[in-house]
KOLTIMI-263519 format. One line per field, with one value per residue (C-alpha): x, y negated, z negated. Coordinates in steps of 0.1 Angstrom, whole numbers, plus 5000, padded with zeros to 4 digits. Each point is the difference from the previous one (the first is absolute). Layout:
// KOLTIMI-263519
c1 <- c(X ...)
c2 <- c(Y ...)
c3 <- c(Z ...)
This chain:
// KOLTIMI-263519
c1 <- c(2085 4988 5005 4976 4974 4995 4996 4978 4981 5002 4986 4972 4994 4990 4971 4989 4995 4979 4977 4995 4997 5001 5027 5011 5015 5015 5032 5003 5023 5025 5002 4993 5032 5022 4990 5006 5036 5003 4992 5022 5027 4990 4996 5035 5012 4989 5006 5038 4991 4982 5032 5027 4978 5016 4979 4992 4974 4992 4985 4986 4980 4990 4990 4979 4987 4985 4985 4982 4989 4992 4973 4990 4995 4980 4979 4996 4991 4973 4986 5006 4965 5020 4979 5014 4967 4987 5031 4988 4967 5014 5028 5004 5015 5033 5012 4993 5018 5033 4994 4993 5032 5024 4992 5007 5033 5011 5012 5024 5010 5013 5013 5016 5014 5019 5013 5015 5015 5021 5010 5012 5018 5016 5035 5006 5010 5040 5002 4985 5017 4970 4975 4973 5003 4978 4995 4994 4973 4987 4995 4992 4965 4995 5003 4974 4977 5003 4995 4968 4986 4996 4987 4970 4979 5010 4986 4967 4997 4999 4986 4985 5011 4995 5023 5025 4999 5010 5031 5014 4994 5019 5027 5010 4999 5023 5031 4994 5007 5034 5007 4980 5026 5022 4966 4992 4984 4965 5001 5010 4974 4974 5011 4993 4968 4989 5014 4980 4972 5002 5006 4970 4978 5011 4995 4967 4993 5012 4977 4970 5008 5006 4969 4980 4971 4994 4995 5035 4993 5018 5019 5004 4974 4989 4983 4964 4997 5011 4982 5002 4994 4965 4994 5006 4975 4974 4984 4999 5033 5022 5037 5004 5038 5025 5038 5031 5028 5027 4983 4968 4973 4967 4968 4966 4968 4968 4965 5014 4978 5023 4985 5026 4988 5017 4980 4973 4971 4966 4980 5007 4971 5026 5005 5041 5016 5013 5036 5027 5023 5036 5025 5036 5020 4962 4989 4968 4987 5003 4971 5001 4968 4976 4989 5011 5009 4962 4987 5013 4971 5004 5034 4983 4988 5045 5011 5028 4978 4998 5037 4991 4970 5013 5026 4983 5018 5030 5033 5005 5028 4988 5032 4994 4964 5004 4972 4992 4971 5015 5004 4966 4985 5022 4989 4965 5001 5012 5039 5008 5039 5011 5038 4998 5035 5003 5022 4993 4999 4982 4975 4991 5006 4972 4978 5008 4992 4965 4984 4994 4985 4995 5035 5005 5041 4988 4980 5015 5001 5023 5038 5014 5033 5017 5022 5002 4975 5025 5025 4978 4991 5033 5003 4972 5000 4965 4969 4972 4964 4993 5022 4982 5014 4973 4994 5009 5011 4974 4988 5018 4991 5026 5001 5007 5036 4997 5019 5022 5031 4994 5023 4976 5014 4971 4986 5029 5005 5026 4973 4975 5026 5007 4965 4992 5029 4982 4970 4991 4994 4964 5004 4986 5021 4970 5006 4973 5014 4975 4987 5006 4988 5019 5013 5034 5001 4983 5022 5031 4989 4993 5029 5018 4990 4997 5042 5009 4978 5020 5031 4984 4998 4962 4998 4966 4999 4960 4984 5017 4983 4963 4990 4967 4992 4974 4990 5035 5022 5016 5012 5025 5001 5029 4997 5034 4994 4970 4960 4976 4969 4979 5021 4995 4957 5001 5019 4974 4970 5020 5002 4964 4990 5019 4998 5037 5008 5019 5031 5024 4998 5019 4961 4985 4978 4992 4962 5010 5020 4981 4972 4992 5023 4991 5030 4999 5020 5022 5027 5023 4992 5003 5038 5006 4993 5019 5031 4997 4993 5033 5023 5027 4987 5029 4990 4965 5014 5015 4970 4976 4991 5015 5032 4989 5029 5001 5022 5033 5018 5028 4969 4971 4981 4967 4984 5016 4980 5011 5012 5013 4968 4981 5020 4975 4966 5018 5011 4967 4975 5026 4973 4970 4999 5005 5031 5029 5036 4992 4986 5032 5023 5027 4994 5011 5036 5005 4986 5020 5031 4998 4998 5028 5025 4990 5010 5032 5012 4997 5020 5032 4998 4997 5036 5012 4982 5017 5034 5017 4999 5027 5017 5012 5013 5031 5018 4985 4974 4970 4987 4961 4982 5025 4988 4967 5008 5012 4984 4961 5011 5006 4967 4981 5021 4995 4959 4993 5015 4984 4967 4991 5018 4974 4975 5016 5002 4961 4998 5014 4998 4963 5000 5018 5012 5012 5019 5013 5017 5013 5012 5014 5018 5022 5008 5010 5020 5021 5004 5016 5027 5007 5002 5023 5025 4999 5017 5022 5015 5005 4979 4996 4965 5002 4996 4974 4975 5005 4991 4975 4983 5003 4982 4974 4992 5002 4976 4976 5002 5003 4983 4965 5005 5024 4968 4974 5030 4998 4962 4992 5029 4998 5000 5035 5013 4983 5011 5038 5002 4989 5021 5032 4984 5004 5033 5027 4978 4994 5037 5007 4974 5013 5034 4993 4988 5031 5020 4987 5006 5036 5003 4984 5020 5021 4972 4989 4972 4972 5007 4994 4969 4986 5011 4975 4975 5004 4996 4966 4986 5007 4986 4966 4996 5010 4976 4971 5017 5003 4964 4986 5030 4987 4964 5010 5023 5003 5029 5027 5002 5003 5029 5015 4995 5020 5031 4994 5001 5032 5016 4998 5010 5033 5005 4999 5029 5024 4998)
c2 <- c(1058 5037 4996 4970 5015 5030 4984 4971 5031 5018 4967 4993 5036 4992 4980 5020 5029 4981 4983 5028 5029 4994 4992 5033 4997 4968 5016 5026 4973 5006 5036 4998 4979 5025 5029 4986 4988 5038 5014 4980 5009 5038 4995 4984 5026 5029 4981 5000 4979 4973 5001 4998 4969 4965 4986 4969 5026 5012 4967 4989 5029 4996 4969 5002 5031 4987 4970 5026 5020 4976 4994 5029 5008 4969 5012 5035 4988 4979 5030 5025 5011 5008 4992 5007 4994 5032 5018 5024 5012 4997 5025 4984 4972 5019 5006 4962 4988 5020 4983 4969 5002 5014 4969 4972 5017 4999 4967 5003 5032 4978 4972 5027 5021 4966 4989 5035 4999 4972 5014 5030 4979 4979 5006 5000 4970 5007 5007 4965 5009 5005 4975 4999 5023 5020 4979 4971 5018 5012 4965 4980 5029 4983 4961 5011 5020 4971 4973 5022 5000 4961 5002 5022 4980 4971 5016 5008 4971 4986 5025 5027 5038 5001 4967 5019 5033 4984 4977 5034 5013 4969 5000 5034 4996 4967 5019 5012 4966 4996 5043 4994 4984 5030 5017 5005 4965 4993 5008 4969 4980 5023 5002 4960 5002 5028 4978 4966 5021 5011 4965 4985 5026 4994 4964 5009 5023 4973 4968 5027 5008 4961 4995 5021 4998 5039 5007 5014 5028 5021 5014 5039 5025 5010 5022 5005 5004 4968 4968 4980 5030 5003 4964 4998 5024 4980 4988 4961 4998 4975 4990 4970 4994 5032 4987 5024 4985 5014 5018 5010 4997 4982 5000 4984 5015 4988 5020 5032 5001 4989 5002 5002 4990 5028 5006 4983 5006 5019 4977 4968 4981 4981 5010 4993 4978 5010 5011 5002 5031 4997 5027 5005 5022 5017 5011 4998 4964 4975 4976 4963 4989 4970 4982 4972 5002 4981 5022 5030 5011 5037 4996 5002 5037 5007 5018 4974 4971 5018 4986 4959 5005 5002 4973 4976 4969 5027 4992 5034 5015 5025 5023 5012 4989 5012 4983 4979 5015 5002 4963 4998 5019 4977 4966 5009 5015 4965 4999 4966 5007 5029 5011 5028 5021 5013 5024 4997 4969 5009 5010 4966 4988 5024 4986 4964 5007 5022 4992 4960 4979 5031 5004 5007 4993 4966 4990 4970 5021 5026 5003 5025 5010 5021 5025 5038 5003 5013 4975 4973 5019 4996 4963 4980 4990 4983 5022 5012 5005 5026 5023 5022 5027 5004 5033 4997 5037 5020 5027 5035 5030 5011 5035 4987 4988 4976 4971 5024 4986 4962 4980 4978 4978 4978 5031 5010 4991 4980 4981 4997 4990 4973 4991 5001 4977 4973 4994 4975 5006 5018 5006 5036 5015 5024 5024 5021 5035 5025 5033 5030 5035 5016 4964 4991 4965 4986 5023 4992 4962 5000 5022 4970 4973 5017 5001 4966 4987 5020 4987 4966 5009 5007 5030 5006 5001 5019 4972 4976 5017 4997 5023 5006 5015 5001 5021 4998 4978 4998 4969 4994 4965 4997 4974 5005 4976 5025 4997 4986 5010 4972 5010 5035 4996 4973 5022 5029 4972 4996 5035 5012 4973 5014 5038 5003 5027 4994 5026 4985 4974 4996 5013 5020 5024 5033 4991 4967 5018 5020 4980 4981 5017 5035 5025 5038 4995 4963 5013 4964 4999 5033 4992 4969 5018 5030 4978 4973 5030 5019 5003 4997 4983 5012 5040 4986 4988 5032 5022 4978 5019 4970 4976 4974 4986 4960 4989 4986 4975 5032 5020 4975 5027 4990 5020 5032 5025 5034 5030 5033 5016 4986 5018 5028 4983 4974 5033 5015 4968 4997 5002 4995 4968 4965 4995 4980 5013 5029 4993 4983 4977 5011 5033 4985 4995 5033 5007 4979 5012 5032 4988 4979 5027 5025 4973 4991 5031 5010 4973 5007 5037 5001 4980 5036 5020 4989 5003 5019 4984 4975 5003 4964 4984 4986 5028 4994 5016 4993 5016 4995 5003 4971 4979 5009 4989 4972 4983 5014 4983 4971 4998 5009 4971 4976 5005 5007 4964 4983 5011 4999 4961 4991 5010 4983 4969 4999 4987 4965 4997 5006 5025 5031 4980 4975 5021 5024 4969 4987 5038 5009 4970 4998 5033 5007 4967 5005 5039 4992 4975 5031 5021 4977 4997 5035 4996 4975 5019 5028 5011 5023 5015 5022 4958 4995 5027 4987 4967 5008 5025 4977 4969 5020 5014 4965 4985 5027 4991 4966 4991 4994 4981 4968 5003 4993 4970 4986 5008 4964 4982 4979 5022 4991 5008 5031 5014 4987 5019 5030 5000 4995 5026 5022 4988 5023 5029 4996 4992 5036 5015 4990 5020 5042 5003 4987 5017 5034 4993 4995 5031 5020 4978 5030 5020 4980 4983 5032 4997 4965 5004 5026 4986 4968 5030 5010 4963 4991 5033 4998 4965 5008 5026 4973 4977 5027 5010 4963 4997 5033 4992 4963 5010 5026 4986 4959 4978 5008 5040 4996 4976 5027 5028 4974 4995 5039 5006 4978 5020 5035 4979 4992 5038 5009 4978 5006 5036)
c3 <- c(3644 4993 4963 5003 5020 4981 4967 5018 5011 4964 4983 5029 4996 4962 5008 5035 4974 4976 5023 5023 4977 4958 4975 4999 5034 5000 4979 5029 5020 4980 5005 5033 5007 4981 5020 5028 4990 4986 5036 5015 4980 5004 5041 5003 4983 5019 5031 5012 5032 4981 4979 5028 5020 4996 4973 5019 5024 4970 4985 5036 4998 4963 5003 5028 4991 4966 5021 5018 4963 4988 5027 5000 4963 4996 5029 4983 4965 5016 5025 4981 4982 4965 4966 4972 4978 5013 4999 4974 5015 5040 5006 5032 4978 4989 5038 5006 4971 5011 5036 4984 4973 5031 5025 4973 4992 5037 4998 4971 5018 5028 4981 4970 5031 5013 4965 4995 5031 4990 4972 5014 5028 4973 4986 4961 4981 5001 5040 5018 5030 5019 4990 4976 4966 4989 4966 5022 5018 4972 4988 5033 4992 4969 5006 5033 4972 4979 5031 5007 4965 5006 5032 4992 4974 5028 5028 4985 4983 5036 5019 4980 5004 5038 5002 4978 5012 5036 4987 4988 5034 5011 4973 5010 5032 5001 5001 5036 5010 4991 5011 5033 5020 5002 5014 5035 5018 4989 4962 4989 5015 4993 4964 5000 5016 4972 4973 5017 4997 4967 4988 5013 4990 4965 5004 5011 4970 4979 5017 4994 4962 4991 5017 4976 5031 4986 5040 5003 4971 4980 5029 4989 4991 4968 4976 5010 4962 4992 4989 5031 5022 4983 5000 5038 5010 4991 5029 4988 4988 5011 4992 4981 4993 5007 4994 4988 4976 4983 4978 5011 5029 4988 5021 4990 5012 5005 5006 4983 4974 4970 4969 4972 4968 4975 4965 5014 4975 5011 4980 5018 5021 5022 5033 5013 5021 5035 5001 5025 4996 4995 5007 4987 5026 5021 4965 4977 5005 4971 4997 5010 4987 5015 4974 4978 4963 4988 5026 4991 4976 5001 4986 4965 5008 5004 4970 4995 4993 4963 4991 5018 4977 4969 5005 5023 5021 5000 5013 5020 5018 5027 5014 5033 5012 5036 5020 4971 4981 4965 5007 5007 4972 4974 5017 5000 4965 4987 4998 4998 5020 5020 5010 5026 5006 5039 5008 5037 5013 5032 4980 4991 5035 5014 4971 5006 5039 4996 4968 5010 4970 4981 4997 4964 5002 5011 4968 4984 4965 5016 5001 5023 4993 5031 4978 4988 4971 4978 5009 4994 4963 4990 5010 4990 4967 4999 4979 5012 4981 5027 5025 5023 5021 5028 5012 5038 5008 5020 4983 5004 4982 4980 5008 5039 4988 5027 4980 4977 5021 4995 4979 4977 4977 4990 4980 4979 4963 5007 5026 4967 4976 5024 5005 4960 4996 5022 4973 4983 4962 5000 5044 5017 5023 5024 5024 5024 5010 5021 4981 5011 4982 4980 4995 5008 5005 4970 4980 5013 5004 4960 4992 5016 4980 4968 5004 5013 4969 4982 5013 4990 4967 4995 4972 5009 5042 5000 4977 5031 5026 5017 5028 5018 5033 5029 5026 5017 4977 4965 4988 4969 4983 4972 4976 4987 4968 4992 5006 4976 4991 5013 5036 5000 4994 5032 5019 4996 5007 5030 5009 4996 5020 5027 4991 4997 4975 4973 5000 4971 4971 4973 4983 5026 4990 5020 5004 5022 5029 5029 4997 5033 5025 4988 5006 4986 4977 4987 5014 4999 4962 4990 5016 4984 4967 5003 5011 4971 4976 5010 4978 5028 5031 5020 4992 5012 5035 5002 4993 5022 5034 5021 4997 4978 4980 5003 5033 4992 5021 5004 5012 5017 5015 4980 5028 4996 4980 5015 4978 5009 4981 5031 5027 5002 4998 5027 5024 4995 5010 5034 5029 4981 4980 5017 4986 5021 4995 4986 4971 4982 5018 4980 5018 5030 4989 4998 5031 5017 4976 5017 5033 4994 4981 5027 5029 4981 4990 5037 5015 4976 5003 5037 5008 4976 5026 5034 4983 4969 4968 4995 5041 5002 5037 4985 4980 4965 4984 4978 4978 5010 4964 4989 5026 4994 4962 5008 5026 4991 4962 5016 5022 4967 4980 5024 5004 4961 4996 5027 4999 4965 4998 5027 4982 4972 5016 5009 4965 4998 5044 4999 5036 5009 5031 4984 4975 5030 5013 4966 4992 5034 5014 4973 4992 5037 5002 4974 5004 5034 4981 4978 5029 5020 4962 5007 5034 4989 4971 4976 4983 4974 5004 4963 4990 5023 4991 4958 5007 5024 4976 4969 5020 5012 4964 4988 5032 4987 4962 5006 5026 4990 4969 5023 5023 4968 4994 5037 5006 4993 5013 5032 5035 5006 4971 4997 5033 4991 4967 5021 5026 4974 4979 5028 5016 4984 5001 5037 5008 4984 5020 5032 4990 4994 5041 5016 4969 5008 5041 4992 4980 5029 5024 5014 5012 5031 5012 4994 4961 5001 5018 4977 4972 5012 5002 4965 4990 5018 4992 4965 5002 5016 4967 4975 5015 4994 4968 4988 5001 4984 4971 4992 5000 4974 4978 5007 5019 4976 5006 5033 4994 4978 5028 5021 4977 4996 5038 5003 4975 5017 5032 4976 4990 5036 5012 4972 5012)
């Protein structure tokens, strides 16, 4: 019941993060649930009475205990006036961060404290004599992780985060039920009554989420930086639809004063529609726009009409429209058919239940598919004449770093390979990115294409390509079979009767660019040149002030731009620019790194502190950097697998909750069957540590290319080819832990508990580490450091 309440915690934890702060938090569950588990470990340790008590006080405490953190976290995360937007110009900040961190870790604390304490009660797998074995302990934790993995895209799929956050309180707190009648008269019924209560307020939660009456709320506090925040404070604003799912929380606002109409030209008479706002998770509103497609006369003034105009009555594929204006824009511009991919079908529902007859979902020329873009991509075998890639991301500067973090597989050349495969003979695939100065976007967005064309075979990617930008946008259209001439001169009629400015053609000439948005210098062109003139593009990426080489689905981070040449001007603006995060999210990881090595490395030294180095309470030493060896290689293993295969798995799953869930279930269910073969009979762990290292090598190598086999395969038979993908590597997982408590098995219960110190402290670095290693080098070398973790784990217990 502990092992299920944490991880329901860990994975409610996930979205909490993301709604109430940014992306950059919503991985902090994770290592917020492994220090806890390492101070647990650490307290036990150092704590001979904690030790000596029957375990069954031990758990009646625990569990009731992280009831009552769990309260009182939830209430400290929502009172508690930490920001982290303005973290780098508010010193204030860092002190309420650490406040911040410390409470959400209580919990795990408590449930880590009573999950090590059964371990150290337990006896090892060849002396049964006095109930449960430590192996069997080790993997009741597991099948609970695993049961709580399930149970947290099910909660907030019914109740949102506050609904989930209070079945963990209630999960963990279930135990005190069956421990409370060897308590003094009175706990047991008050336990029931705490329990009744809990239920019905999560029913209650639940009735007011299905509702989607948008009275209840969002239930938590949030940014004031974010979207939503801003949107509210307008004085006629009003809540049209707020419901959570699984996967995200979606509110629509009217009276906020949306007006989202991105590379809208400065030449156009029309005035727009009225919008609605639509947020994903509190953050920059998405437009839901008011008007019907015959209506929608200002849709000719969008820079995307240019690709419906040159092939008119299209058949056009938009991916991802959001609240439905690239839909819009293609039905007014003259497509005769329209399939529209959804990744998040509340989405559509808020859509469907604000936008009434200007619903553009609800057009008789539209097909809405519910399914990952991607997945969809590799699917469909139909052609399109057009396939547009809205732009529906807010815009961020990129020196802010405020999306760096995000996982974005729609943008990576794998993403347009799959998109140029979907034309018909003579289609344009076109795609609107923001531009920022020195550009960034465009460069990397072009850089992009130019290789999946060349990956489909086109010798000649910069003849392919058109680009032209606005006051605020670029946009790219590819004709992959090549432009003619008669195109190319209605394209420029096109774009002088908008004042777009032409950046590329196949013939641009220099006295063409910079002439109606009037910038310094053509900075975008001048870029495009110098990359299509080098004589190796990839020296070119490398020279170029920020990150711009093409995102790979090994690396999707098409947002992540930092280099270490930036460190100084980044340190230097600190306090005086409005910058969030410091200037570069990836900044923040190592912030938080050394927060996290500084907490770690504390709560493994200080067990060496209170006693001598290797003093044991049964007779037999330890030799303390061994263990350290062993069991911090192990908590590193563990976490460089995990972590980047949920990432991984965003790919062909479509959401990082979804893919938590299809990563973690399994891998925790079938590690505890290795764990309890491990109880059951010899084995030889040299064997154990081979295999283990040669199937995480081959995960890593192999891996991505059965996902690009299974992308387009039916749901089902996707997440079945994962989970047996994953099977014997899971089932070996599940064996080093209770391998390396046997070997330790003669020096009493304070070993065991530090050597569950080791494990969760080293974890809570991995997680950090996992994340600063795949934005650097991709998926795969994190894999490798895995495998490469395991096999220093290996060295450790031969000796």
């Amino acid at each position: 019941m502990l092992a299920a309440a944490t991880l329901l915690l860990e994975g409610t934890l996930t979205r909490l993060l993301a709604v109430a702060q940014f992306y950059h938090f919503a991985f902090l569950a994770i290592s917020l649930a492994l220090l806890g588990f390492g101070a647990s470990g650490t307290l036990l340790s150092v704590a001979p009475g904690l030790r000596r008590a029957p375990a069954e006080r031990v758990l009646l405490g625990c569990s009731a205990g992280f009831a009552v953190a769990v309260a009182m976290a939830y209430a400290i995360v929502n009172l508690l006036p930490f920001d982290s937007y303005s973290i780098a110009w508010d010193r204030r900040q860092i002190g309420l961060f650490v406040v911040y961190y410390l409470a959400l870790t209580l919990p795990f604390l408590c449930g880590g404290l009573g999950i090590a304490a059964g371990l150290a009660a337990g006896e090892g797998a060849a002396d049964r004599s006095s109930g449960a074995t430590r192996p069997a302990v080790y993997a009741a934790n597991l099948l609970g992780s695993a049961a709580g993995a399930v149970m947290a895209p099910a909660a907030g799929e019914l109740a949102g985060v506050p609904g989930a956050v209070l079945v963990a309180a209630l999960v963990g707190f279930l135990p005190v039920l069956w421990l409370a009648p060897a308590r003094p008269r009175g706990v047991r019924p008050a336990a029931l009554a705490l329990a009744a209560m809990g239920a019905a307020g999560f029913a209650w939660l639940a009735s007011a989420n299905l509702s989607a009456s948008g009275r209840w709320g969002l239930g938590m506090a949030i940014s004031p930086y974010k979207g939503l925040a801003h949107a509210q404070r307008v004085a006629a604003a009003r809540t049209l639809f707020g419901r959570w799912d699984a996967i995200a929380r979606v509110d629509v606002i009217a009276g906020a004063g949306t007006r989202a109409l991105p590379g809208l030209s400065y030449a156009c008479a029309d005035l727009p529609p009225g919008q609605l706002g639509l947020a994903r998770d509190a953050d920059a509103l998405l437009p839901i726009t008011l008007a019907r497609p015959e209506d929608f006369k200002i849709g000719a003034c969008l820079p995307e009409t240019l690709a419906f105009a040159l092939r008119p009555n299209a058949r056009a594929l938009i991916l991802e429209p959001g609240g439905g204006l690239g839909i819009l824009q293609a039905l007014a511009a003259g497509a005769s058919q329209v399939t529209a991919t959804v990744g998040s079908p509340l989405e559509r529902v808020a859509v469907a239940a604000t936008a009434g007859p200007a619903d553009p979902y609800a057009d008789p020329r539209v097909r809405t598919v519910l399914a990952p873009a991607r997945a969809f991509l590799a699917a469909d075998r139909a052609t399109y004449d057009v396939v547009f890639l809205p732009l529906t991301d807010p815009y961020r500067p990129v020196t802010s770093g405020a999306y760096s973090l995000a996982e974005t597989y729609g943008l990576t050349v794998e993403a347009f390979e799959a998109g140029l495969a979907r034309l018909a003979p003579g289609g344009l695939l076109v795609v609107t990115r923001w531009l920022q100065t020195p550009p960034s976007e465009s460069l990397r967005l072009v850089a992009g294409l130019v290789e999946a064309l060349e990956r489909r075979g086109v010798d000649d990617p910069a003849r392919a390509l058109l680009a032209y930008r606005g006051i605020q946008t670029i946009t790219v259209i590819v004709a992959a079979d090549g432009w003619r001439a008669e195109e190319l001169a209605a394209a420029r009629r096109f774009l002088a009767a908008r004042r777009y400015d032409l950046v590329w053609a196949a013939d641009v000439r220099e006295d063409e660019v910079n002439r109606f948005n009037r910038l310094p210098r053509p900075a975008d062109y001048e870029a495009l040149w110098a990359m299509f003139l080098a004589a190796d593009r990839r020296a070119f990426y490398a020279g170029y002030p920020f990150a711009i080489a093409p995102a790979t689905d090994d690396r999707p981070f098409f947002f992540h731009f930092f280099r270490w040449g930036q460190t100084a001007e980044v340190f230097a603006a600190l306090g005086h620019t409005w910058q969030p995060f410091g200037g570069s999210g990836y900044l923040v990881l190592f912030a938080l790194l050394g927060l996290v090595l500084l907490l770690g490395a504390g709560l493994i030294v200080f067990p060496l502190l209170i006693a001598p180095a290797g003093e044991a309470e049964s007779g037999r030493a330890v030799s303390p950097g061994r263990m350290v060896l062993y069991f911090g290689g192990l908590g590193l293993g563990f976490m460089f697998v995990e972590v980047p295969l949920i990432q991984r798995y965003i790919l062909p799953f479509g959401h990082a909750t979804y893919a938590f869930s299809v990563v973690v279930v399994p891998l925790l269910l079938l590690a505890s069957v290795g764990t309890r073969i491990v109880e059951k009979r010899t084995i030889r762990p040299g064997w154990v540590f081979f295999v283990l290292v040669l199937l995480v090598a081959l995960v890593a190598l192999a891996g991505p290319r059965l996902i690009a086999i299974t992308l387009g395969w039916p749901l089902a038979l996707r997440l079945s080819i994962a989970i047996t993908a994953l099977a014997p590597l899971a089932v070996l997982m599940g064996m080093p832990f209770p391998l390396g408590l046997a070997r330790i098995e003669g020096a009493g219960p304070r070993a065991i508990a530090w050597a569950w110190a080791i494990n969760g402290c080293a974890s809570v670095v991995a997680a950090v580490l996992a994340a600063i290693a795949a934005l650097s080098w991709g998926f795969t070398a994190v894999l490798l450091l895995g495998a490469a973790a395991y096999a220093v784990a290996a060295l450790a217990q031969r000796r």
